[in-house]
N, C-alpha and C positions, 0 to 999 in steps of 0.2 A: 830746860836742859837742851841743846842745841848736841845733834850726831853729828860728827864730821865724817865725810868720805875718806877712808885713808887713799895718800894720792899714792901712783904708781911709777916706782922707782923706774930707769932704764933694764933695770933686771929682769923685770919681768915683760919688757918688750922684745916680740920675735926680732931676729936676726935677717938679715936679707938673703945670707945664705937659704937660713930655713925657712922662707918665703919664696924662694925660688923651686926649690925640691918637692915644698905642695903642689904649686903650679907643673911644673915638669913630669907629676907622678901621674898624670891621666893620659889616654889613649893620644898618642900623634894626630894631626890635624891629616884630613884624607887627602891624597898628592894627586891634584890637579889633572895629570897626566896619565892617569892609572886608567888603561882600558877596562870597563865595566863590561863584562858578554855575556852577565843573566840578563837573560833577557825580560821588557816593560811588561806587569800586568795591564791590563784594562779593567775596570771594573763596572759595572753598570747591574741594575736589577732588569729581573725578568719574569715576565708572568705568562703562565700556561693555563690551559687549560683543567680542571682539574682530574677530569678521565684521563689525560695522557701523564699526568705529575704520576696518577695508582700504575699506571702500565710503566711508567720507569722505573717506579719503587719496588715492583713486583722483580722487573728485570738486573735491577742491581741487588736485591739481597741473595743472589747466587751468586756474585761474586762478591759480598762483605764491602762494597765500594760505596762511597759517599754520592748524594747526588752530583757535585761539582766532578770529581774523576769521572764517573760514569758519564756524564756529560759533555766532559771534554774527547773523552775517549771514542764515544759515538760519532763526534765533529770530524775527529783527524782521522777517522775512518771514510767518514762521509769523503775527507777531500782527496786521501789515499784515492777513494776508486774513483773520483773524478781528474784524480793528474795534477791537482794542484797543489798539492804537499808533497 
């Protein structure tokens, strides 16, 4: 006994129309031209020592702040009272 595939009429093939309208319905392509002013992370790891990791953890769970805030926060302090921020 041999199955045959039933073949596929043009009826049941999409439309160009509705081939255009899937493609079209996703987000715009981003324009060239669009000033971006968040400003670049950096990323890089960093290792301490681990008496001074306990004396930052001690010092940021009075303000609920993750190491990275508390850390950044200390920075722009530091450059606040040196003039250079």
């Amino acid at each position: 006994m041999t199955i045959k595939k039933p073949s596929r009429s043009n009826e049941n093939q999409p439309k160009q129309v509705d081939i255009e309208r899937v493609i079209n319905a996703g987000s715009p392509p981003p324009i060239e031209n669009e000033i971006d002013d968040t400003p670049k992370e950096v990323r890089f790891q960093m290792a301490i020592p681990e008496q001074l990791c306990n004396l930052i953890d001690d010092a940021r769970k009075l303000t609920k702040t993750s190491r990275r805030a508390w850390l950044l926060t200390a920075a722009q302090e530091k450059l606040q009272r040196e003039g250079r921020l």
